[in-house]
Every structure is written in structure tokens, then in C-alpha cells.
C-alpha positions in Angstrom: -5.1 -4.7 -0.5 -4.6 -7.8 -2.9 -8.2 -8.9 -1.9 -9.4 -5.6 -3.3 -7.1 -5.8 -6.7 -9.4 -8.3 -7.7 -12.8 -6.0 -7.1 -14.2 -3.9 -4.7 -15.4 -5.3 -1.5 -17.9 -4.6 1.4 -16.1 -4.7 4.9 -17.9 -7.8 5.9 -16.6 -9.5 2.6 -13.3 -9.3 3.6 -14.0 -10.3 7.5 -14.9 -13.4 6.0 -12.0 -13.8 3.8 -9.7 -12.9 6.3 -8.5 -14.6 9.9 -9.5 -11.2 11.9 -12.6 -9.3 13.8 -15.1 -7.2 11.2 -14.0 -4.1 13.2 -10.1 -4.9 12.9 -10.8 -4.9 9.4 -12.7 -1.8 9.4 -9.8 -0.2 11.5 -7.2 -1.2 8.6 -9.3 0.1 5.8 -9.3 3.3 8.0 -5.6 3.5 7.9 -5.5 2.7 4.3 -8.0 5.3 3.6 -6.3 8.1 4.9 -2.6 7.1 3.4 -5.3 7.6 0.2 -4.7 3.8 -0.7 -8.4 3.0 -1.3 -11.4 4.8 -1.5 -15.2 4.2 -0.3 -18.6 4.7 -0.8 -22.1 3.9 0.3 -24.1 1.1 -1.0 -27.7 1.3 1.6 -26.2 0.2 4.6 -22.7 -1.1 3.6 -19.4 0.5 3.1 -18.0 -0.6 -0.4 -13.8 -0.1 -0.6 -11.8 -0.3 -3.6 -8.2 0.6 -4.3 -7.4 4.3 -5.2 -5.1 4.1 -8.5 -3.8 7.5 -7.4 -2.9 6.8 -4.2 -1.3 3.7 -5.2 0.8 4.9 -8.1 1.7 8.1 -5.7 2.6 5.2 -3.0 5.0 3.7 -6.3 6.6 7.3 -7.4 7.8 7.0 -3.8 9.3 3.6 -3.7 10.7 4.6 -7.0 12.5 7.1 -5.8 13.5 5.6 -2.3 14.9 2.9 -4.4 16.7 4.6 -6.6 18.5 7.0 -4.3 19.4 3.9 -1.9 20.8 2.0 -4.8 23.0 5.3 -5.7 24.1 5.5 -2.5 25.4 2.0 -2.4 27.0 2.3 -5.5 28.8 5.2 -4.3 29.7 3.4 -1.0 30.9 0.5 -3.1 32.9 2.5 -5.6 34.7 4.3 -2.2 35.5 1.0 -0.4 36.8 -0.4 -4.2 38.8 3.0 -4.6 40.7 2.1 -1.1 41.2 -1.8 -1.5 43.2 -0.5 -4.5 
């Protein structure tokens, strides 16, 4: 994913960029695909990928809100354990 932040890429761009197979490559984009993380289309016989801004800023709502629910609940677990030191 922060190869493609720069631009979009062909599959066999980023097998040569990266220490793995062409089809362990192609299996990742797959995965990232259907989370809806990037996007493809055709160019002849390539498959060009890019990043999905949708995906990703559904992907950040998420962690927002993972985030700020954890970091509640440790306040609240903190502010317990202060309340019975005292």
C-alpha cells in the first residue's frame, strides 16, 4: 500500500520492487481489493491497482473509532483504580 500512495502500479511493478513472487503479490492485492483498499483496472494485458480513497478513509473512520473507545475505556479503568488507591 505505500508503493501505491505514490501512483498507481501494474502487478509486475511492484514484484520488482518488492522481495516476493509476482503471484504472492497478485494474491495480496486480491486481499486488499476485497477489504475495498484499492481498486483495478485493465490496461491491454496488465492489471493497473491504485489505492481506493474510500476504502481507505472508511478503513480510518474505523481506527478512529476503535481508538477512541479503547482510550475511554482506559480512562475509565484508570479513574476506578485512582478512585480505590484513595
Amino acid at each position: 500500500m505505500e508503493r501505491l500512495a505514490h501512483g498507481p502500479a501494474a502487478v509486475g511493478e511492484l514484484a520488482r520492487e518488492l522481495p516476493v513472487s509476482r503471484p504472492a503479490v497478485s494474491q495480496h492485492l486480491k486481499v486488499l481489493k476485497c477489504a475495498g483498499l484499492v481498486r483495478d483496472h485493465a490496461a491491454g494485458t496488465r492489471r493497473v491497482y491504485q489505492l481506493d480513497p474510500t476504502g481507505l478513509e472508511a478503513m480510518r473512520a474505523e481506527l478512529d473509532r476503535f481508538w477512541t473507545q479503547a482510550l475511554a475505556n482506559y480512562a475509565a479503568k484508570f479513574t476506578e483504580i485512582e478512585g480505590e488507591a484513595s
